[in-house]
C-alpha positions, 0 to 999 in steps of 0.5 A: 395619608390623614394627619392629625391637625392638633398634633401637627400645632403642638409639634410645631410650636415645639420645633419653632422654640427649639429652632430659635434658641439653637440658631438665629439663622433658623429665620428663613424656615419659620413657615417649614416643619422641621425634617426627619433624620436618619444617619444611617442603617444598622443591618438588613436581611431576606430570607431564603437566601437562595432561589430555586425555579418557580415562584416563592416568598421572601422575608424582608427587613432593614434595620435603620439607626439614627431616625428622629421620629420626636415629630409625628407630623412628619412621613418617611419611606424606604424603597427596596430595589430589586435586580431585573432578575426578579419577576414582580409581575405576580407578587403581592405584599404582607406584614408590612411593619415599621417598629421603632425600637427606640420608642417601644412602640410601634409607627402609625400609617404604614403603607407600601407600594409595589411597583412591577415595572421599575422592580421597586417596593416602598414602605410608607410610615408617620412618625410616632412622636418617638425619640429624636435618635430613634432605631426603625425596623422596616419589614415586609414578606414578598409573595409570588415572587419569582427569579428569571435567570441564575446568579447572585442579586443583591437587593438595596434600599433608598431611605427617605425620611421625610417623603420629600423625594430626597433619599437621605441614604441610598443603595443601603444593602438589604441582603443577597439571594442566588439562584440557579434555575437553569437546567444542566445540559450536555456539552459534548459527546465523544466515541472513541477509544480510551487510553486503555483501548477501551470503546466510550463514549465521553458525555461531558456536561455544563455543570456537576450532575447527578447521575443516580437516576441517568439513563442515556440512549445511544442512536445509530445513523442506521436508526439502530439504538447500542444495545437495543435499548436505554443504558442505565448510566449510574455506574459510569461516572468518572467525576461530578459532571462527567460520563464515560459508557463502556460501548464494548464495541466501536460504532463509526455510524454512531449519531446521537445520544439522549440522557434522562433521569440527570439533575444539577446539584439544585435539582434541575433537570438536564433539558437538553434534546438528543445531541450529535457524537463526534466519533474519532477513530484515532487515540493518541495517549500524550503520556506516551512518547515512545510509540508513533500514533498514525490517523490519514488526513481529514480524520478525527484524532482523540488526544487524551492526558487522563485529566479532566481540563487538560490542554495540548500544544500540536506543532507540525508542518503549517500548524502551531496551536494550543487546545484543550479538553474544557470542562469535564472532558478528558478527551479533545478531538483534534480535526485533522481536515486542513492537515498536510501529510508529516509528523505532528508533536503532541505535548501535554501539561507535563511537557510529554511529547508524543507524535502524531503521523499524518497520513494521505488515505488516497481516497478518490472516486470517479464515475465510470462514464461521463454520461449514463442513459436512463437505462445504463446503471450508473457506476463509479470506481472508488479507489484507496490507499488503503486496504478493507475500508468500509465506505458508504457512497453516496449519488447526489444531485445537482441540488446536493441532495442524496438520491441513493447510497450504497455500502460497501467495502474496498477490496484487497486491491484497494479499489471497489466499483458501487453501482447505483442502478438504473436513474429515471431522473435525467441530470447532472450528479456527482458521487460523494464517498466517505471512509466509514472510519476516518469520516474521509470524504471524496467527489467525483466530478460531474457527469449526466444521466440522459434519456436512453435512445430506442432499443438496438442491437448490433455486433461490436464488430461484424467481420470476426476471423479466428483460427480453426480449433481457437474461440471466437469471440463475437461481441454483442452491443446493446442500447435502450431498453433491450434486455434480449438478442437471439444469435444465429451462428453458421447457415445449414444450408450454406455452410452445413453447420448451424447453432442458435444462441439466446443472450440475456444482457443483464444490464450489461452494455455489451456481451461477449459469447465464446464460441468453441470451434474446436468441439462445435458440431460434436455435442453429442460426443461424451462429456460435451454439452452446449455450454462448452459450445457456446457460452459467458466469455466474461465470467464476472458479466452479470448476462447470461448465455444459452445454447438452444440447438445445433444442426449438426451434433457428432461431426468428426472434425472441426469446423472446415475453414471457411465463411459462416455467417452470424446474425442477430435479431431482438425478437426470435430465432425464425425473424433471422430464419425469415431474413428479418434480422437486426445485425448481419456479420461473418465468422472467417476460420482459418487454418490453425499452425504451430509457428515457433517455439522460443526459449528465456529465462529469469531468476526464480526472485523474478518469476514468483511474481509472474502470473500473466502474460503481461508479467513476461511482457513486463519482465522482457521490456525491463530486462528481467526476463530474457531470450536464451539458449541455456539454463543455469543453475536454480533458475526458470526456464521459459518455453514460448510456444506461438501456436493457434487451434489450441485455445477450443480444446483448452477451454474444453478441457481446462489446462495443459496438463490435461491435454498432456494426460491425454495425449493430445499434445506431447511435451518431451525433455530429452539430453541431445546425442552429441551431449550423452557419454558413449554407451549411456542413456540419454537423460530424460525430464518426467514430465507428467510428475513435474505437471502432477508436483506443480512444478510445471507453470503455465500461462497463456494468451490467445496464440501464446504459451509459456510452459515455465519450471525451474532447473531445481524441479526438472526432474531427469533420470539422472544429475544433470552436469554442466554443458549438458544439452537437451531438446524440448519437443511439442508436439501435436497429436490430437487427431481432432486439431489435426485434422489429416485428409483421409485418403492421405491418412489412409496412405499413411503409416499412421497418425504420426506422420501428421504430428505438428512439432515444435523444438528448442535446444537449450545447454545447462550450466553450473552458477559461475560469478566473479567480482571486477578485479582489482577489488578496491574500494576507499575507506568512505561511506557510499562504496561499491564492488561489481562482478559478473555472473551467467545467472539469469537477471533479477536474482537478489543476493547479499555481498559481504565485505570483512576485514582479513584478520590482523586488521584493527580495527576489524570490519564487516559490511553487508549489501543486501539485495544485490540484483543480477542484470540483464548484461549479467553485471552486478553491483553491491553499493552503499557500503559503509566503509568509513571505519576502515583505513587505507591499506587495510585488506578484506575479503569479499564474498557472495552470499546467498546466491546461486553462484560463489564468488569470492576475492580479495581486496584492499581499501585505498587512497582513489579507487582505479590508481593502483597497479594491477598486472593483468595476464592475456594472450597465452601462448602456446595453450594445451599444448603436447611435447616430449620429455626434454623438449625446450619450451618458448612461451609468450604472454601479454602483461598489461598495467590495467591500474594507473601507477607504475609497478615493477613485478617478478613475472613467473612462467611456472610448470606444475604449480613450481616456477622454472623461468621468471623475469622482471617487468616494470610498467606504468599505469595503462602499459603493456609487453609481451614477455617471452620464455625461451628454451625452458629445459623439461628434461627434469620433468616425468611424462604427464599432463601438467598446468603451465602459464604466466602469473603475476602478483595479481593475475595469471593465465594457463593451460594444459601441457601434456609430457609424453616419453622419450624414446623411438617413437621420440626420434620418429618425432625428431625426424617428422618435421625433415620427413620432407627429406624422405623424397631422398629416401626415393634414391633408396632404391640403389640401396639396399632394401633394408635401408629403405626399411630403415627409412620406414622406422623414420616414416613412423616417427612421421606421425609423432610428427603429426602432433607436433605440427609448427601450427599447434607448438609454436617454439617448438620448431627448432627441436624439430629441425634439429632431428630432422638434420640428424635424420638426413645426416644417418641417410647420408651415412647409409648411402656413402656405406 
């Protein structure tokens, strides 16, 4: 700066005078000018306040107070201090302008400075001989200025009124600018569904946005996008910030989604590239606390309050922890990965706790074999829990990288086999498989891929041996890359009988062929074909089977037992015609037989779950299904017929019932004689309606047939009755399985005397049950009641226990699914009988079962301790006398329980006691009481129940009263028949009187049933007839 030398001396020699008459102390600064002073600022602005992006100008000013600008030979400046948020770099400066207000006028000499890399611009200016309290502006415009990032950045300034370098003021406020120049972007995005089932997708950005223009694209991991094209997303703000677009449908493969035409609130563009979506296929609404929310563990779950910014405690088994939904979010993905199976309590802001149940998907993948060839396809089994789950599997090699993927959906059976196909690349894999909806992941283990050997054939096993009329199996291992095997079966010239086979593997490892010797050499017969001769025996192999030829088409019989060979070769049929075969083996058949037929049974609860032979195996181990000799009422009689021959004419024709229609085999149900009523016809089961109702089961396995039905659907000529018997006959009739020698056929009567047969005898009864007495039971929770019945093991049926009436207060308990055992006992167990008290009494019943049961019981202190009379050992049982006659009958009463008890004992006739007696017993004792000399007189002819009873317990039978009489005294007198060797001396007699011994011969036969060995008691009337016999011969003789 040019200062002006005249001024400067005038200013000087003014400042000096001043200086000497203010202050003596002034001498040191004789040599200086005197310094410019500012005491402060007043006010400071820039304009515009707010920054957007890109460059732009800004208005600048400072208001100083208190500046002595008397001195116009003196500099100042201000520096204005700009944040580092400001770009400099391209700014340039204009209307610079320093006015004092005091003065009016304008300083001289403004300058300014711009210095980029400190982000500083200083003003410069003379004083302009002004006022000595002078008030400054100090203005200027920035141009091309630009800010770096958003925020709020305040501007200062430094004032430095004489440019010595000291700033009389610093960090005086210009004024503040914001800014926000960032573009919005996306936070996160969410697929699931809301807390109104619907499907969304959540988009929540960093700031409040404009959406009026949005669009967003949502991918697909299939390279689909929803909807085939961009979803106009104006309509699907829920707040300032936040997007939720109705998806109608649930996509678990969604991947990303981009959005354009979105701005912030300043107008910056959303910069953001497509983002990943998480996908949660699991919603818990923590505003409901009623309903149990389940997810399988490592699954994503939504939680969901309905507003914005919620926060939710989760506490379950090894976790406690608090997240939330952060900004412009109504939903928090809750990662279940580290999870253990167990409840989870979700409590939201409001104090609401719902419960999340964490379940184990069960997923689990292993390869089929540890190692594949390159020309094997390699499989794995993938199994789960869980039912229906899309999966995608994935083969992944040894760097992790995915080498094929297969989708599929596991079965019903919780269980899928994908297979990959054919590796050329050798080397270690793994499987990895991921529940398309839960994003559940699991790997099999390693296993490897080597280089195949050279192609080969060979026979699984090269010496088959099955029975004539059966199918043979043979059994066809292929390795490398051979696809073909030509099959010759039989020689002609050996065996006279040849059949050629062309198998095609598939990619199978192994073939089976089925080879019918039942219709072998009869193709030419009607309705037969090749394929019924040689054929798939696996039908879900992927290989294929054809029938070329047979040298012989219409041979009477089967094949004759015998040796034929079979032989194999991977180029055709005339290298094995050549003797250029690859694999060489032999076919032995053998003579077929029925071999024995045997009889079980099972409950129809049991056998409406038995579909396989393997179930009746299954149910014969556990005691379910067991060996028998009788049916009874509403169960399932199971017919095991061991034959072989039958498997050939089974696969020819289907079933066994085709076989019966036919002929070929015979089944008859038929009551046996001994069990028909005199005169009545036998009764007779409908066999073929039982095949046509379905009422007929059978399943079989090679050599074994079960024929099952149930008692209900055996549909006999009449009603079956209890102890009926009847016989089941198979029988054999096909003349073909047969097979008779001609000349012994034409010997014959005919076909029949070469029927094979099989027999089983099995006896009806009725469904009889009885629960253990005595019944007892405490008055605690955890009680049990047992019985036995003669139903056949596994029947359910529920026992129920209610109090008799005038118990208060009353009670009613129910054990369901009471199960019969193979013993025949049964227990009902878990009964709640807290409620009830000691002494109460109640009745137990049976109910839904086949049988009815039912007795009393009685709640006590300890179950076993009380007393109960028991009845046994009754003697005489039916028994036949004469009116009149005196009776001696025995018993045995024993206390089965432990206290002593003293009870009335009763010998009754006819429902009425005529003799009784007093016993007292303790706990495990027993006695015979005797009732001697019991007067029938007063008793009319008839049969009449008579036994001993107790309180608790009785045993009877039949006692048959005949009239008094002649035929009474022959009775008498038949046990002293032995005195009728005196009748011999009759012959000095007269004949009449030997008539007269007659009389007492035919009382001799009354006798015969009244023997000492079937009325015990008796004998003592019949010897008193006996001496009144004797004593009238005595009286005959002497006259």
């Amino acid at each position: 700066m040019t200062n002006d030398t005249t001024t400067r001396k005038k200013a000087s020699s003014v400042f000096f005078a001043a200086v000497m008459v203010v202050s003596m102390v002034a001498v040191g600064f004789a040599a200086a000018p005197a310094a410019a002073q500012a005491s402060g600022t007043n006010e400071g602005s820039i304009s515009p306040t707010t920054a957007d992006a890109g460059e732009q100008s800004y208005d600048i000013q400072i208001h100083l107070d208190g500046v002595d600008t008397s001195n116009g030979d003196t500099d100042a400046n201000v520096t204005f201090k700009f944040p580092d948020a400001f770009d400099l770099s391209s700014a340039s400066l204009t209307n610079q302008a320093v006015e004092s207000t005091g003065a009016g006028t304008n300083t001289t000499n403004v300058g300014s400075n711009l210095d980029d890399s400190a982000n500083e611009i200083t003003i410069e200016w003379d004083d302009n001989n002004g006022l000595a309290g002078d008030e400054l502006n100090v203005s200027f415009t920035a141009d091309q200025v630009s800010l770096t990032e958003s925020g709020s950045f305040d501007v200062t300034a430094d004032v430095d009124a004489n440019a010595d370098g000291t700033f009389e003021l610093t960090d005086q406020t210009v004024g503040t600018v914001t800014s926000d120049i960032e573009a919005p972007t996306i936070r996160k995005a969410t697929h699931y569904e809301n807390g109104t089932s619907t499907p969304v997708l959540e988009i929540a950005f960093s700031e409040d946005v404009d959406v009026s223009n949005g669009d967003a694209e949502i991918g697909l991991s299939n390279g689909t996008i929803v909807g085939g094209s961009s979803i106009d997303i104006s309509g699907d703000e829920v707040a300032p910030g936040l997007v939720q677009i109705s998806t109608t449908s649930v996509y678990n493969n969604v991947q990303n989604v981009s959005v354009t035409g979105v701005t912030d609130t300043s107008g910056n563009d959303l910069s953001s590239d497509a983002v990943d979506v998480t996908f949660a296929p699991t919603t818990v609404d923590t505003t409901d606390s009623s309903t149990t929310f389940e997810a399988f563990s490592g699954e994503n779950v939504a939680l969901e309050n309905g507003t914005i910014g919620a926060s939710f405690d989760i506490d379950g088994p090894g976790v406690s922890r608090t997240r939330g939904t952060g900004t412009n979010s109504l939903v928090y993905v809750l990662d279940t990965d580290d999870f253990e199976t167990g409840d989870y309590n979700i409590t939201n802001d409001a104090g609401t706790v719902s419960t999340l149940e964490i379940r184990n998907l069960g997923l689990n993948v292993e390869s089929d074999e540890e190692e594949f060839t390159t020309s094997d396809a390699v499989t794995a089994t993938v199994t789960s829990d869980a039912i229906n789950r899309d999966i995608t599997a994935d083969l992944l090699d040894s760097d992790g990288d995915v080498v094929d993927t297969v989708e599929t959906t596991i079965d019903s059976d919780g269980e899928v086999v994908v297979d990959f196909g054919t590796q050329s690349e050798t080397g270690t894999y793994t499987v990895e498989v991921t529940d398309d909806n839960s994003a559940v992941t699991a790997e099999s283990g390693e296993f490897t891929v080597v280089e195949a050997p050279e192609g080969d054939i060979t026979f699984e096993e090269s010496f088959v041996t099955e029975e004539r009329g059966d199918v043979a199996n043979i059994t066809i291992n292929f390795q490398g890359d051979l696809e073909t095997a030509y099959l010759t079966i039989g020689d002609d010239d050996e065996v006279g009988y040849e059949t050629n086979v062309t198998v095609e593997s598939g990619g199978e490892d192994s073939v089976t062929v089925g080879f019918n010797t039942y219709i072998a050499g009869n193709t030419s017969a009607s309705g037969v074909s090749g394929s019924d001769v040689a054929f798939l025996a696996d039908s879900d192999s992927d290989a294929t089977v054809t029938f070329e030829n047979e040298s012989e088409t219409d041979l009477n019989n089967m094949l004759a037992a015998g040796t034929y060979p079979i032989e194999m070769s991977d180029t055709s049929f005339v290298a094995t015609a050549n003797g250029n075969s690859d694999a060489v083996g032999d076919l032995e058949l053998n003579e077929r037989s029925v071999e024995g037929f045997q009889l079980w049974t099972s409950s129809a609860d049991v056998f409406e779950d038995v579909e396989t032979v393997t179930d009746i195996t299954n149910g014969v181990e556990n005691g379910t299904v067991v060996e028998t000799d009788t049916l009874t009422e509403s169960d399932v009689l199971v017919h095991e017929l061991t034959a072989t021959g039958l498997e050939g004419p089974l696969e020819l024709n289907g079933d066994l019932e085709t076989l019966v229609d036919s002929g070929a085999i015979d089944i008859r149900i038929r009551q046996t004689a001994d069990t028909t009523a005199p005169n009545s016809p036998r009764k007779t089961a409908d066999v073929t309606s039982m095949f046509d109702d379905g009422d007929i089961t059978v399943i079989s396995t090679e050599g074994n047939y079960f024929i099952a039905f149930n008692e209900n659907n055996l549909d006999l000529s009449s009603d079956i009755a209890d102890e009926d018997a009847f016989e089941v006959r198979v029988q054999v009739r096909d003349e073909r399985l047969l097979d008779p020698d001609e000349d012994a056929l034409d010997d014959a009567d005919g076909l029949e005397e070469f029927y094979e047969t099989a027999t089983a005898t099995f006896t009806y009864e009725d469904a009889t049950g009885e629960f253990d007495t005595p019944v007892e039971v405490q008055a605690a929770e955890n009680q049990s009641i047992t019985g036995t019945t003669n139903v056949a093991p596994g029947q359910e049926f529920n026992v129920r226990v209610r109090s008799d009436s005038g118990v208060s207060p009353g009670f009613v308990q129910t054990a369901e699914g009471v199960t019969v055992q193979a013993d025949g006992t049964f227990e009902a167990s878990g009964l709640d009988l807290s409620e009830a008290s000691v002494n109460d009494t109640f009745t137990v019943t049976a109910q839904q079962a086949t049988f009815s049961a039912e007795e009393d019981g009685t709640v006590v202190e300890t179950v076993g301790e009380a007393a109960f009379l028991e009845v046994s050992e009754l003697n005489p049982q039916d028994v036949t006398a004469t009116v009149g006659d005196a009776l001696t009958v025995t018993a045995t009463v024993e206390n089965t329980g432990g206290q002593e008890v003293t009870q009335t004992v009763e010998f009754r006739v006819g429902g009425d006691a005529v003799a009784s007696q007093e016993v007292t017993l303790a706990g495990g004792e027993s006695t015979t009481v005797e009732f001697a000399d019991v007067d029938t007189s007063g008793l009319d002819a008839g049969e009449y129940e008579h036994g001993v009873f107790t309180d608790d317990d009785e045993q009877t039978a039949t006692l048959t009263l005949e009239e008094g009489g002649d035929g009474s005294d022959g009775s008498d007198g038949s046990d002293g028949s032995d005195g009728s060797d005196g009748s011999d001396g009759s012959d000095g007699s007269d004949g009449s009187d030997g008539s007269d011994g007659s009389d007492g011969s035919d009382g001799s036969d009354g006798s015969d049933g009244s023997s000492d060995s079937e009325t015990p008691g008796f004998g003592a009337i019949v010897a008193l007839v006996a001496l009144i016999a004797a004593a009238l011969l005595a009286t005959r003789r002497n006259e």
